[in-house]
C-alpha positions in Angstrom: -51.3 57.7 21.2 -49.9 55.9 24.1 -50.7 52.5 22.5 -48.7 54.2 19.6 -45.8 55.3 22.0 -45.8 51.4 23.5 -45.9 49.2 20.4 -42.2 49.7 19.7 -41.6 48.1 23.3 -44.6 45.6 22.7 -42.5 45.0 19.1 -39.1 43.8 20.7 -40.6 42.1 23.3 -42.7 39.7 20.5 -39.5 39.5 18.9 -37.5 38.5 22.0 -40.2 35.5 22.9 -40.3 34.2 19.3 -36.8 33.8 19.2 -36.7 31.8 22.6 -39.9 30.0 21.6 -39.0 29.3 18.0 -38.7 26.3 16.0 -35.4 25.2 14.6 -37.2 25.9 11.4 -35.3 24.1 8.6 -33.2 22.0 10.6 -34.2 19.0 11.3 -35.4 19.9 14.8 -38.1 21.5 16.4 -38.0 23.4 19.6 -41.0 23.0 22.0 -43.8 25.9 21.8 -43.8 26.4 25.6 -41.3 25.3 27.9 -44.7 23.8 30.4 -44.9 21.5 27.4 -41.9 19.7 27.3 -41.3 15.6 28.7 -38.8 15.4 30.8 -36.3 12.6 29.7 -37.5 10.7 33.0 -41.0 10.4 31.7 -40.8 9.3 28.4 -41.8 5.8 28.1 -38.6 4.5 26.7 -36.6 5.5 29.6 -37.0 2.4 31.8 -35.3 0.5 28.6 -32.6 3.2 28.7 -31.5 2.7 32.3 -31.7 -1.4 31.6 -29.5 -0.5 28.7 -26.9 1.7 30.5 -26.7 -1.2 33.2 -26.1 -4.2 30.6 -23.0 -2.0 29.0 -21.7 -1.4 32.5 -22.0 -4.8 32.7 -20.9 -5.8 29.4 -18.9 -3.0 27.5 -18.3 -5.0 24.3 -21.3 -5.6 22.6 -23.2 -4.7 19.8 -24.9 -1.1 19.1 -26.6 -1.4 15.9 -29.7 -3.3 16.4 -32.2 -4.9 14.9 -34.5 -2.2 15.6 -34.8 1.9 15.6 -35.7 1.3 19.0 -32.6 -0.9 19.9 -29.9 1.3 18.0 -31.0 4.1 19.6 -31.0 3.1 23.0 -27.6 1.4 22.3 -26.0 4.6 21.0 -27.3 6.7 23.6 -26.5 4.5 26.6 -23.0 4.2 25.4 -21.7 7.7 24.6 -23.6 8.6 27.9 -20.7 5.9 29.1 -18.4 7.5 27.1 -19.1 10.8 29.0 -18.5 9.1 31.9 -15.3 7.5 32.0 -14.2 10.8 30.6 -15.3 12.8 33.7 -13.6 10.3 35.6 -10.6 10.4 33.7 -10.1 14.0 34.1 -11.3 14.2 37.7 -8.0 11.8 38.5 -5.5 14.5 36.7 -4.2 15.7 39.9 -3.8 12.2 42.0 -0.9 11.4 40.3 2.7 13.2 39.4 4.4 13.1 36.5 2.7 14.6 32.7 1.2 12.0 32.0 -2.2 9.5 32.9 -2.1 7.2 35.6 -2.9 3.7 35.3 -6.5 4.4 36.4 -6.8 7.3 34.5 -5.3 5.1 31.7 -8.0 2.2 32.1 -11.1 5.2 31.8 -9.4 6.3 28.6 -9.2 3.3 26.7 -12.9 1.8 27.9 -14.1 4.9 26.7 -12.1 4.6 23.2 -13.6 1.0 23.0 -16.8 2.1 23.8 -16.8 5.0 21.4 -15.4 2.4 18.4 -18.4 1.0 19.0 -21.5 3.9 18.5 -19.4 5.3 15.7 -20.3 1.7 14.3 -23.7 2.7 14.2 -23.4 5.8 11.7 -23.2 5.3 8.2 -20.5 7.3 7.4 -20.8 6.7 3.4 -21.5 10.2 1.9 -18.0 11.4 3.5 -15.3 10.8 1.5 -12.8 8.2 2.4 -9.7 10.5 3.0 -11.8 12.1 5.8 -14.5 9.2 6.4 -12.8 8.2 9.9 -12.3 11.8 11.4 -15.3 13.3 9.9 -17.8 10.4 11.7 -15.4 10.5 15.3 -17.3 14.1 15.3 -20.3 13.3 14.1 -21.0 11.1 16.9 -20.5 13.4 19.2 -22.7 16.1 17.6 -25.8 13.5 17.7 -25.3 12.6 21.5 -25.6 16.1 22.1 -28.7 16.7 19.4 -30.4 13.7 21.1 -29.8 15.2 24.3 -31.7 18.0 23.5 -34.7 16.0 21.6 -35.0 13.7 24.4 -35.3 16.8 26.4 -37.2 18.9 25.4 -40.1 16.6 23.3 -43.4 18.2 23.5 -44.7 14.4 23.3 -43.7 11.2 24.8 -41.5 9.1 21.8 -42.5 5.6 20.8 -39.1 4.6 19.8 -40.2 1.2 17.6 -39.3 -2.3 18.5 -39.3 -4.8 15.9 -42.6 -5.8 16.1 -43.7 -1.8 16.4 -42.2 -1.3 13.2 -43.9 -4.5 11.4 -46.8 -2.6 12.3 -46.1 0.6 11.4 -45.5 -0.8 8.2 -48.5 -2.5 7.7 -50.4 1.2 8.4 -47.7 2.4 5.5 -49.3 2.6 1.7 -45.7 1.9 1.1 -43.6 -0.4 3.4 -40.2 0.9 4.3 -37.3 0.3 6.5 -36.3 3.4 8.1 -37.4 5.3 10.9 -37.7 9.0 11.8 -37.4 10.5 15.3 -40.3 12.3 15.6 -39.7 16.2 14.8 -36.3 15.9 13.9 -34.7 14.5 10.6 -32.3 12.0 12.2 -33.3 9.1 10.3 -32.5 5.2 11.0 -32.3 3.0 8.1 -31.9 -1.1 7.5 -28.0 -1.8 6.5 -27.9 -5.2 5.6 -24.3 -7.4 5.7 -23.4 -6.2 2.2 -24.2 -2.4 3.1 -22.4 -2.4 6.5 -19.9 -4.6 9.0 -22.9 -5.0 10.9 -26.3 -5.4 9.8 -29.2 -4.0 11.3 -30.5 -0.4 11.7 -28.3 2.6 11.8 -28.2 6.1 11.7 -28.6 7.2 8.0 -26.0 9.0 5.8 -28.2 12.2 5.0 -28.7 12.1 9.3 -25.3 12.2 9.6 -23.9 14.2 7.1 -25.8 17.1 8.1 -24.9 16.3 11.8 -22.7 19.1 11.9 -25.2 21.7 10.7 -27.8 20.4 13.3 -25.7 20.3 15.9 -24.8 24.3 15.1 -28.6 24.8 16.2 -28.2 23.2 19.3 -24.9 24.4 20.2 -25.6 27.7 21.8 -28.8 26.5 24.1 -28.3 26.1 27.4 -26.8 23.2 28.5 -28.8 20.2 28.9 -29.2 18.3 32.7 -30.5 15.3 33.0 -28.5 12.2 33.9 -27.7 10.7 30.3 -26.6 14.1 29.3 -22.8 14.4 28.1 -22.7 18.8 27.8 -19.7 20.1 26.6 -18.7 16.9 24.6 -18.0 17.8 21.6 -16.7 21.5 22.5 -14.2 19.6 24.6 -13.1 17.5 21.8 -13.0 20.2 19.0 -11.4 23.0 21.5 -8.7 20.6 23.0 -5.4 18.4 22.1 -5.4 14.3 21.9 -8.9 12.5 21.1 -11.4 11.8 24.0 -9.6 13.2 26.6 -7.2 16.1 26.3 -3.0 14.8 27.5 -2.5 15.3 31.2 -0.3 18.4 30.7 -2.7 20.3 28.9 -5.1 19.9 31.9 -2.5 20.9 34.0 -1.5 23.8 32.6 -3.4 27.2 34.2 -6.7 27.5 33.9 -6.1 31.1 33.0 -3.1 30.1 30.3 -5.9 27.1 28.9 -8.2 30.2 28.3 -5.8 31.9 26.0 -5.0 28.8 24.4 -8.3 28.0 23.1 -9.0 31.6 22.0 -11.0 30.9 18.7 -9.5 31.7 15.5 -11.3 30.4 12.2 -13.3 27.7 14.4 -9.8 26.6 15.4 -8.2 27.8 19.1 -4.7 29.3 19.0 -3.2 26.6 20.2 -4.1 24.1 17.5 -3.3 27.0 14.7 0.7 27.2 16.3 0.8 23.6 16.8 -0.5 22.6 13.3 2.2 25.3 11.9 5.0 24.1 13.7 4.3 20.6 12.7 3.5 21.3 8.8 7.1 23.6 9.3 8.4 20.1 10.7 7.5 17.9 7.8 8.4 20.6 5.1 11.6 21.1 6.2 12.5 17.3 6.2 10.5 16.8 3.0 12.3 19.3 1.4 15.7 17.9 2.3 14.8 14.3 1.6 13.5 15.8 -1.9 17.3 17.2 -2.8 18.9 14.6 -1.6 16.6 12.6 -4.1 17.0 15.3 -7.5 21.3 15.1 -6.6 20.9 11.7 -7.1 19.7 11.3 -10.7 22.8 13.8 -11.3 25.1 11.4 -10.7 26.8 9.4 -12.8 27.5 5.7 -12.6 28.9 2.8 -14.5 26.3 0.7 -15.3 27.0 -2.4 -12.5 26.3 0.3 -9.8 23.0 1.5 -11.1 21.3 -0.4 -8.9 22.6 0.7 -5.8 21.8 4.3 -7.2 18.6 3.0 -7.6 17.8 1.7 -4.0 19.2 4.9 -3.0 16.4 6.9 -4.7 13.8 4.3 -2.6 15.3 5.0 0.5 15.1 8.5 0.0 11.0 8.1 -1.1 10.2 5.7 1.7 10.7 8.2 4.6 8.0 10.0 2.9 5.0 7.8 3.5 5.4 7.3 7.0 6.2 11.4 8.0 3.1 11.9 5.8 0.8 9.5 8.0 2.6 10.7 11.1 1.9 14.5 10.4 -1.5 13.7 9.2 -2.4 11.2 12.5 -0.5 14.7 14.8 -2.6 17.0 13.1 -6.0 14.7 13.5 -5.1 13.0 16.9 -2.8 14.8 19.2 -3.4 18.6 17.7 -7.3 17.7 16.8 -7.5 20.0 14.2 -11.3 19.8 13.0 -14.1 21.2 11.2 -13.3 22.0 7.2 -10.0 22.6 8.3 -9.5 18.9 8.7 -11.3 18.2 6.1 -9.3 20.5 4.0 -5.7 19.3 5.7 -6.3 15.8 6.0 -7.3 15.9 2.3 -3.6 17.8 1.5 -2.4 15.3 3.4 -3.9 12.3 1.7 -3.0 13.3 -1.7 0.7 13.5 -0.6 0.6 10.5 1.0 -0.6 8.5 -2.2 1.5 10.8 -4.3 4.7 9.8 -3.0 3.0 5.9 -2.5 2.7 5.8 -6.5 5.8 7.7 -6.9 7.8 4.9 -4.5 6.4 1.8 -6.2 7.6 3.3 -9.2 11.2 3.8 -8.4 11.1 0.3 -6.5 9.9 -1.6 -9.3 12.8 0.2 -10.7 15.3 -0.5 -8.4 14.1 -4.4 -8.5 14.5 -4.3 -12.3 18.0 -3.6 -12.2 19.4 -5.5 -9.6 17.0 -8.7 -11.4 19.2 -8.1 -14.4 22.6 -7.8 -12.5 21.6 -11.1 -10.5 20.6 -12.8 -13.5 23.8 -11.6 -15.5 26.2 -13.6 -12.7 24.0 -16.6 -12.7 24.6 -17.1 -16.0 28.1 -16.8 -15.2 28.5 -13.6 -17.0 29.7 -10.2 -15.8 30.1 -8.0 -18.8 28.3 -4.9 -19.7 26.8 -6.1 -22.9 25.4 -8.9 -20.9 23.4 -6.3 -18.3 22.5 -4.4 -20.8 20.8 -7.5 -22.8 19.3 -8.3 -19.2 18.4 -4.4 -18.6 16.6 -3.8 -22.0 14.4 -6.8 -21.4 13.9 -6.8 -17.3 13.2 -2.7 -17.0 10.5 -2.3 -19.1 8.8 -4.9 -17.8 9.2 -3.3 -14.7 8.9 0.1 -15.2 5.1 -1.1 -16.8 4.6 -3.1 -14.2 5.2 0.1 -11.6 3.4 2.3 -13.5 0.1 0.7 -13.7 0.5 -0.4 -9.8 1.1 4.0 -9.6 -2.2 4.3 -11.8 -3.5 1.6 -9.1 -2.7 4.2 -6.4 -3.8 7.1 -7.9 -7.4 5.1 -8.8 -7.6 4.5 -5.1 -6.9 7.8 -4.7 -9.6 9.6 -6.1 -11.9 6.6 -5.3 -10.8 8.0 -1.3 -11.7 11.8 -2.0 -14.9 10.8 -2.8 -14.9 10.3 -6.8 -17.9 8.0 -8.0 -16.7 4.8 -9.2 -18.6 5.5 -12.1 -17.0 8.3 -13.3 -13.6 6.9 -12.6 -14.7 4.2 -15.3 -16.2 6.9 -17.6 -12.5 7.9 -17.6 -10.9 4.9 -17.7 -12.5 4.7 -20.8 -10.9 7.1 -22.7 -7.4 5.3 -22.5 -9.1 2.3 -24.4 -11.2 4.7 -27.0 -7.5 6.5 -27.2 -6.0 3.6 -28.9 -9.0 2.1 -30.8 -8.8 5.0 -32.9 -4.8 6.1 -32.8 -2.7 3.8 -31.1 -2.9 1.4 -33.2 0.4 1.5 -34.4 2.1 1.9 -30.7 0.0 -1.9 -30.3 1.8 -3.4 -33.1 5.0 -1.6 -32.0 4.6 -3.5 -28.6 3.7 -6.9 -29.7 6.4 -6.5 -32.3 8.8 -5.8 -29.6 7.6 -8.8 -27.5 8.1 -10.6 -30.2 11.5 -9.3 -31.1 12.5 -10.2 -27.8 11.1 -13.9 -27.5 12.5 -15.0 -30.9 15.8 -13.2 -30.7 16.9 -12.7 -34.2 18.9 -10.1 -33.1 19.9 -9.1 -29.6 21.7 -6.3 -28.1 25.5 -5.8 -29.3 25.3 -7.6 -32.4 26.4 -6.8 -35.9 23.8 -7.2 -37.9 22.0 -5.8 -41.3 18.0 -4.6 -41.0 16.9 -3.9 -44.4 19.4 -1.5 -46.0 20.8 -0.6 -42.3 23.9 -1.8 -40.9 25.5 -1.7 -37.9 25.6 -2.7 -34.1 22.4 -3.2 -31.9 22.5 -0.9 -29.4 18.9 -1.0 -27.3 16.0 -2.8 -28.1 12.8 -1.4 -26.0 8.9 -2.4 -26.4 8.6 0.5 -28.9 11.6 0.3 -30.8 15.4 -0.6 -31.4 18.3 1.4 -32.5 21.3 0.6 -34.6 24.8 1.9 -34.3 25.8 2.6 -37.7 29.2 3.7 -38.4 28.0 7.5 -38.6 24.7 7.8 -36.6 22.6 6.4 -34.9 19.2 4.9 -36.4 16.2 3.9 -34.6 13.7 1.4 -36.3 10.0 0.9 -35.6 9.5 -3.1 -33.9 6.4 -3.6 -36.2 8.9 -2.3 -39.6 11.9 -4.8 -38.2 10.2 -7.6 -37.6 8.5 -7.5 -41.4 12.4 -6.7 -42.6 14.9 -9.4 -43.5 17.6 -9.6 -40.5 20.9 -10.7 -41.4 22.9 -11.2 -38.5 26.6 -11.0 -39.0 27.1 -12.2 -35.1 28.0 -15.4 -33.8 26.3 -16.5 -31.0 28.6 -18.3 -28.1 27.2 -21.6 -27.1 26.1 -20.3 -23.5 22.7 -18.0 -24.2 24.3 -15.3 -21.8 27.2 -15.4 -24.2 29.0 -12.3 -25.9 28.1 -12.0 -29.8 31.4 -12.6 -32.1 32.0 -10.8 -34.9 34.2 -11.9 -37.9 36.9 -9.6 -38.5 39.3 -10.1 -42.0 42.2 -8.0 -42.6 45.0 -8.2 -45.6 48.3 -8.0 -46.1 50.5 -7.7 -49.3 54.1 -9.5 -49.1 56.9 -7.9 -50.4 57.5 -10.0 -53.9 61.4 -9.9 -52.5 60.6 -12.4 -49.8 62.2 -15.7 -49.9 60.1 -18.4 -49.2 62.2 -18.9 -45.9 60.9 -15.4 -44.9 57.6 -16.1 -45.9 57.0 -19.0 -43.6 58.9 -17.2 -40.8 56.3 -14.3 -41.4 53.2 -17.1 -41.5 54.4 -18.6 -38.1 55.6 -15.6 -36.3 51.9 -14.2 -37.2 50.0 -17.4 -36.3 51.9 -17.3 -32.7 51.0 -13.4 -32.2 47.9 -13.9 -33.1 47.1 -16.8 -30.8 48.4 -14.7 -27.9 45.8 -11.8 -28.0 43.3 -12.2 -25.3 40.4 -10.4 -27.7 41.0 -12.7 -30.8 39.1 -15.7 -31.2 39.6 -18.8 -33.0 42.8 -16.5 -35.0 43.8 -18.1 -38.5 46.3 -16.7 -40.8 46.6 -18.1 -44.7 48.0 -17.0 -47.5 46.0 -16.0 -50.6 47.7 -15.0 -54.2 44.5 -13.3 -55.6 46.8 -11.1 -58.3 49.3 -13.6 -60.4 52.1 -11.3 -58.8 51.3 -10.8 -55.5 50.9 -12.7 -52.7 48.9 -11.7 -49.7 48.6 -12.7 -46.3 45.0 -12.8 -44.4 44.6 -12.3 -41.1 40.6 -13.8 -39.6 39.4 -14.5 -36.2 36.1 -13.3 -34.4 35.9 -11.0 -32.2 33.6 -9.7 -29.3 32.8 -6.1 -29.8 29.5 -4.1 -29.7 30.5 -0.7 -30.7 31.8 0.6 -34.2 34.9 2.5 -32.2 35.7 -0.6 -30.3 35.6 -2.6 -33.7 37.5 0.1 -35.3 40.4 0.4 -32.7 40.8 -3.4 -33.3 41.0 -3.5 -37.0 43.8 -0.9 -37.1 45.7 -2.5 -34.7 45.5 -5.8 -36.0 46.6 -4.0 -39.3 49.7 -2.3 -37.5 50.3 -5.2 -35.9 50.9 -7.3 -39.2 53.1 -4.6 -40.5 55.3 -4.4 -37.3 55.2 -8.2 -38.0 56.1 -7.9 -42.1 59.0 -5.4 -41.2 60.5 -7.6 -38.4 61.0 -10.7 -40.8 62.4 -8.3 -43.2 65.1 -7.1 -41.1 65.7 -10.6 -39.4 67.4 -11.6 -42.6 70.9 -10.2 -42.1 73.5 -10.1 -45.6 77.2 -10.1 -44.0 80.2 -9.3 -46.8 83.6 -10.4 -46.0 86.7 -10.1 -47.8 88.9 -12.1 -50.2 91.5 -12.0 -47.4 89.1 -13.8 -45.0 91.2 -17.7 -44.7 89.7 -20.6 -44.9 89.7 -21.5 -41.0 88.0 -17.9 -40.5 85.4 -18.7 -42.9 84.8 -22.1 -40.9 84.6 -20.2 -37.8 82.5 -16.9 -38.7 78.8 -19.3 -38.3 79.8 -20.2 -35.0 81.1 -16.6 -34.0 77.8 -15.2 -35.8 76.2 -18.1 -32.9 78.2 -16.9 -30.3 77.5 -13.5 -30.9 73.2 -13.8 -31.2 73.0 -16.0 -28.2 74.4 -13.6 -26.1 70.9 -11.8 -26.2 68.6 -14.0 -24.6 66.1 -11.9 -26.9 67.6 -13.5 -30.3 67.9 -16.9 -31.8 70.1 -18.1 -35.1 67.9 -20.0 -37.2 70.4 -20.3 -40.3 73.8 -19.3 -41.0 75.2 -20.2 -44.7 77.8 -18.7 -47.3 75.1 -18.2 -49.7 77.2 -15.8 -52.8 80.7 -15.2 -54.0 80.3 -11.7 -54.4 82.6 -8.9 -56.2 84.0 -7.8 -53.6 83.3 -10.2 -50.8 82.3 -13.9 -49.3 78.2 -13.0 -48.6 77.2 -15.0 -45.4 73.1 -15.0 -45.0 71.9 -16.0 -41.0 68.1 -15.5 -40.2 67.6 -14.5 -37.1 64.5 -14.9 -34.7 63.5 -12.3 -32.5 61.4 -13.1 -29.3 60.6 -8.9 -28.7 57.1 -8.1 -27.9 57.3 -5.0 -30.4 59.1 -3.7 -33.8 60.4 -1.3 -31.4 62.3 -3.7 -29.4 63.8 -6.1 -32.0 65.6 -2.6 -33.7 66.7 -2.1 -30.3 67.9 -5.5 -29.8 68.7 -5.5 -33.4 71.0 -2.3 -32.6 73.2 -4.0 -30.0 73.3 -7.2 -31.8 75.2 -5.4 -34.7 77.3 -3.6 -32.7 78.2 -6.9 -31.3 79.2 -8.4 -34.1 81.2 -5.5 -36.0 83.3 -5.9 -32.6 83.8 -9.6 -32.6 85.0 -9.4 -36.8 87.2 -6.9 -35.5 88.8 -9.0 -32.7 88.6 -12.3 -35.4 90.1 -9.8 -38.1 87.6 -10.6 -40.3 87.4 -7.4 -42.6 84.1 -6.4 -44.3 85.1 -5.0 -48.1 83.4 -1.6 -49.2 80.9 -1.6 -50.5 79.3 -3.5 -47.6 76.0 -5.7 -47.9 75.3 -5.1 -44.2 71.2 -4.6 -44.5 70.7 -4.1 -41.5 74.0 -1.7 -40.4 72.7 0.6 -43.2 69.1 0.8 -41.9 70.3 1.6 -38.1 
């Protein structure tokens, strides 16, 4: 019964021993059965080779740690993070010989030998199975997890290690059924393999990617043992590094803030101390809050509208407003890695976050500046030509943005590819999908293929080109884009967009003519009719021929003007009105037709009146009649505006001597010659009076009865 009463004692006491005594079953690293039974780190037979180690990198600091042996990587790696150790004790111990909140220059010169000498153990880690978004953080701690985990296997081995030289491991080899190159630490699972120069930077054995990706679950095992004394030991390492701000050693003020205050500040929350959670907010807060104003600043900008010669400045704006975005993405990222040291999964998961913004806004910037470079390459090439219309940028615009708006895109695809190639995507999946594009248009993009070679094609011959008047099959009308895909037509009531593979197999009749420079505007023939009162004298018809020809000739947007005349009935005789002009839109060519038209008939009733029928009477003498051409003179030149051309007695009427005079009117508009027409007959009803020169009733005045 009392053996009874004691075997729940005896029961937790077993219990207690095996977990002191137990193996680190399942890890990787066994514990020693006994702690009589254990080598110290000063007996093992490779520690003679350590110490000579640890002297030649005091000696030299910049050498090589992978080696061409287990034995020689090892020794390397261990000697040098014990270094690393060091110059961070010493570091630290100098935080209060100096004022100020930040390191000294000693301080300074501990911190970065121990960053050079850390570069170079991480070199001996094959970091490979980590993805490459996290590949540089994710092997910083790794490190640091294996000095510890080797601090504990060279401690407490139940049997001295044979760490293998070269030759060693030739022989081990030749004991092998199966030669191999890689090494095992005896009892553990940390594993050094052969990298040759086309695995790694620097050939020769390393640390192996299964030993180091499961460096952080080993190094759980380890963790919460006693510390470790013996004089390579580094304790503390990596709890310094994962509880603390900056990288290998924490910023001056941190250390000089109150031991009690540091306490609270690396209270543990989610394997992450308080001080890195309110940091890492505050700087995510940061970064939002500029991200978010850089992003409305970029959304108001493709709400405004510009005339097309300023597009590209609206353009480079949009890439200014991007740009900031890549480096406050690296800067956040390199805070929250570097100066907060957030790490664990929560770097893993942050930096990742981070990453994919970072190549985000990278594909999304060489879009837009591939953009911007595509229009201001067709407004430079527009004024090299000499041109400076906006017919001529768009020609330049339909053939320059495409080209690089593809060439952006597939550099974004580039981005995005790297992308997923850095969070750890197999390149052969990537080319599994990479496929599917090309399967994609074997079996239904066909017709977008021809539509692109069409278009290339469209655009290297140039049977047509952007604001001319041309006919495509049964469609006519103005061109008003012409992309890879397909061009539209400006018909006179819609708009009607054609396949490049169905125009190039149509007949294109192009009513354009080209100008002899290729940046030249198209010309378009215009024609317009006029029908000439059958009462006008020949006399009037030539004044209407010449006074046409001359207005004609002085319209800026007529060119190469002709006027004829054309009797194309038996009684009636038409005048025809022809030049080119250089117009792109139906409502442009519209507006000039009608005013050409109104024009001509300003023109048709301004000869009409300019022939003036004056009656005079019987009582009129002869030395009146002699003198009434040059009063008549007198009268017209008086307006600068007016010119006689002819002044005869023409008819020996009922009632009256009829005196004809043509008149020539310099007025810019119909408008103005009745005006000046007005106050020339006013003039000259006054002056008969004064000659007393009567006019008989009725009177044959034309022009008096149309005022």
């Amino acid at each position: 019964m009392a053996t009874i009463r004691r075997f729940p004692s005896l029961l937790a006491g077993l219990l207690a021993l095996l977990l002191v005594l137990s193996p680190l079953s399942g890890t990787g690293v066994a514990a020693p059965a006994a702690a009589a039974a254990t080598i110290p780190i000063t007996a093992q037979p490779f520690f003679a080779d350590l110490q000579a180690t640890a002297a030649l990198w005091a000696d030299a600091p910049l050498g090589q740690v992978v080696g061409d042996s287990p034995r020689a990587t090892l020794l390397n790696f261990y000697a040098v993070m014990a270094r690393v150790g060091a110059e961070q004790a010493l570091a630290i111990r100098e935080r209060q010989q100096h004022a100020g909140l930040v390191w000294g220059p000693s301080a300074k010169a501990h911190i970065r030998t121990a960053e050079q000498l850390f570069a170079l153990a991480v070199q001996a880690l094959d970091a490979s199975d980590f993805p490459e978004s996290v590949r540089r953080q994710m092997v910083n701690e790794a490190a640091m997890q294996l000095k510890e985990v080797l601090d504990y296997v060279f401690t407490h081995s139940r049997k001295p290690l044979q760490l293998p030289d070269s030759a060693a491991l030739k022989a081990l080899n030749a004991a092998r059924s199966q030669p191999s190159q890689s090494w095992t630490l005896p009892d553990t699972t940390i594993t050094l393999v052969y990298a040759s120069q086309l695995q790694f930077e620097n050939p020769g054995f390393v640390f192996s990617a299964r030993t180091v990706n499961q460096m952080s679950r080993l190094h759980a095992e380890v963790a919460g043992l006693p510390a470790v004394s013996q004089p390579f030991a580094t304790p503390g390492m990596h709890d310094s590094y994962s509880r603390s701000p900056g990288f290998l050693v924490p910023p001056r003020w941190y250390l000089l803030l109150p031991a009690e205050l540091r306490r609270g500040l690396e209270i543990s929350l989610a394997g992450q101390t308080l001080f890195q959670i309110t940091a890492a907010l505050l700087c995510v807060g940061i970064y939002l809050l500029l991200v978010r104003w850089l992003l409305r600043r970029l959304v108001h900008s493709y709400r405004e509208r510009r005339d097309r010669w300023h597009q590209d400045n609206l353009a480079w704006t949009r890439v200014l407003l991007v740009l900031p975005l890549l480096p406050l993405t690296h800067l956040a990222r390199t805070v929250l890695d570097d100066q907060i040291n957030i790490t664990g999964q929560p770097l893993v998961v942050i930096t990742g976050i981070f990453f994919v913004l970072y190549f985000v806004a990278a594909s999304f910037f060489v879009f837009i500046l591939f953009e911007a470079l595509g229009r201001s390459i067709s407004e430079g090439l527009v004024r090299l030509r000499g041109g400076g219309s906006d017919l001529q940028l768009r020609r330049a615009s339909n053939l320059v943005m495409p080209v690089g708006r593809a060439l952006g895109g597939l550099l974004a695809l580039a981005f995005i590819y790297r992308l997923l190639l850095a969070l750890g995507l197999p390149p052969g999946t990537l080319l599994a999908f990479s496929a599917v594009p090309g399967l994609a248009i074997g079996l239904g993009a066909s017709k977008l293929l021809g539509n692109l070679f069409a278009g290339l094609s469209i655009q290297t011959d140039r049977p047509v080109r952007v604001g001319e008047f041309c006919r495509i099959g049964d469609t006519l009308g103005f061109v008003s884009r012409i992309g890879l895909r397909s061009l539209e037509v400006q018909t006179l009531d819609s708009r009607v967009t054609i396949p490049n593979a169905i125009a190039d197999e149509l007949t294109v009749i192009n009513h354009s003519r080209r100008a002899s420079g290729a940046a030249g505007p198209p010309m378009q023939t215009l024609e317009v009719r006029l029908a000439i009162d059958n009462r006008f004298s020949p006399e009037q018809v030539d004044d209407l021929l010449q006074l046409v020809r001359r207005r004609l000739a002085e319209r800026s947007d007529l060119h190469d003007p002709l006027a004829s005349l054309d009797r194309s009935q038996p009684d009636e005789l038409s005048l025809i009105g022809l030049a080119t002009v250089s117009l792109h839109t139906w409502p442009d060519y519209l507006r000039v037709r009608e005013d050409l038209l109104l024009r001509l008939q300003q023109l048709h009733e301004q000869v009409r009146l300019s022939t003036i029928s004056l009656g005079v009477s019987y009582g009129t003498t002869t030395g009146q009649l002699q003198e009434l051409p040059d009063l008549i003179r007198r009268v017209v030149e008086d307006d600068p505006d007016f010119a006689l051309q002819s002044c005869r007695l023409m008819t020996i009427a009922d009632f009256s001597y009829v005196i004809v005079f043509r008149l020539h009117g310099r007025q810019d508009s119909l408008r103005a010659f009745k005006d000046g027409l007005h106050g020339l007959n006013r003039r000259l009803l006054q002056a008969l009076a004064e000659a007393g020169i009567d006019i008989p009733f009725p009177t044959q005045l034309h022009l008096q009865r149309q005022v």
